[in-house]
N, C-alpha and C positions, 0 to 999 in steps of 0.2 A: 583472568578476569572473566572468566564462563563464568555466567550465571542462569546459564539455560539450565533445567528440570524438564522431567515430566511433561510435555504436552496435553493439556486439558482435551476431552473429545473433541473435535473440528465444528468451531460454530458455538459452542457451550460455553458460559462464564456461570461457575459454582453460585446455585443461589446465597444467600445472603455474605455472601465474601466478596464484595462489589467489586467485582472483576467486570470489564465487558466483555459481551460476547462478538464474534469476527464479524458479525454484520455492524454491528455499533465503531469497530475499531474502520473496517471499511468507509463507512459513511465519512468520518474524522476525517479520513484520508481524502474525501473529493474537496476538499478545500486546496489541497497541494496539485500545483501544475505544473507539465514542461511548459520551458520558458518561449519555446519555439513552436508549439503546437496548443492550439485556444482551448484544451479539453483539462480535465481532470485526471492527475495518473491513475485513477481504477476505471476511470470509462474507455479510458486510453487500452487498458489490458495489462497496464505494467507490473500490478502485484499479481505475486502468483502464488502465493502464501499468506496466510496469516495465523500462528500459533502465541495464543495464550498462558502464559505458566502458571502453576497456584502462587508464586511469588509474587506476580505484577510484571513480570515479564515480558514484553509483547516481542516477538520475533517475526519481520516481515520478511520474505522474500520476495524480491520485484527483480526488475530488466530496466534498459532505458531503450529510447527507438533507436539508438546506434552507441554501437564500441567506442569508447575516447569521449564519449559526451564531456562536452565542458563545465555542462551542468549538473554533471554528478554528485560534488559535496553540496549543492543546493537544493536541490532534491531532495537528497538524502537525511541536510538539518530540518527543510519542511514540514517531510515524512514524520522525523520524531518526535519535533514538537507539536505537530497536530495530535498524534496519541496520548503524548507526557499531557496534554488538556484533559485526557477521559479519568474519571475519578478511580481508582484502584491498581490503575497505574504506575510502576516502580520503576523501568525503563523500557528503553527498546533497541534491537539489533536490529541494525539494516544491514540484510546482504546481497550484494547485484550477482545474478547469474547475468548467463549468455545463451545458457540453455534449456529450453528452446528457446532460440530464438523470435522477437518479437514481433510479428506482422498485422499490418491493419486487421485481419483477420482475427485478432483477438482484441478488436472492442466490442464493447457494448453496444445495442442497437442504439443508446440514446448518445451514446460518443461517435458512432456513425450521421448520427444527426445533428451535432454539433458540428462535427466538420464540412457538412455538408453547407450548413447556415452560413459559413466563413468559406465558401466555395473550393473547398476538395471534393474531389471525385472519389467517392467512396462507396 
């Protein structure tokens, strides 16, 4: 059941083959949250990929904030049906690494600010 190809350049969706490009598919993605942390998994730092195929392909690579998370298959259905929403889209692979591993240090300034609002020391 691979249906990976070819990876499109990093960031590029072919023009008029309405593909999105990885800041369109990122965006998609800040609707999906841990269940336990009030951020968004991109501001959070959880994906750490995003490849495009000329099929409609979308293959994510993300982490979660810890090994065994509970909320892994929720996550992960989030993840996909937030993209299966972008138009040119035909599926997507989610795959969890561990490495590197995920530290506050890889969010975003504006997910630093969110946690911050909800008083973590960040």
């Amino acid at each position: 059941m691979d249906e990976r190809q070819e990876a499109l350049p990093q960031g590029e969706g072919p023009a008029g083959e309405g593909l999105p490009t990885k800041e369109q598919v990122l965006e998609a993605l800040k609707v999906v949250y841990d269940p336990e942390i009030p951020v968004n998994i991109v501001d959070l730092g959880l994906v750490y990929d995003v490849e495009i195929h000329e099929n409609g392909v979308v293959d994510l690579t993300m982490t979660l904030t810890a090994i065994g998370c509970p909320a892994q298959d929720m996550v992960k259905a989030d993840a996909e049906m937030a993209v299966m929403r972008l138009p040119g889209v035909q599926g997507v692979n989610v795959e969890f690494v561990w490495t590197p591993p995920w530290t506050p240090a890889r969010m975003t300034e504006e997910g630093k600010r969110m946690m911050r609002m909800f008083g973590f020391n960040v």
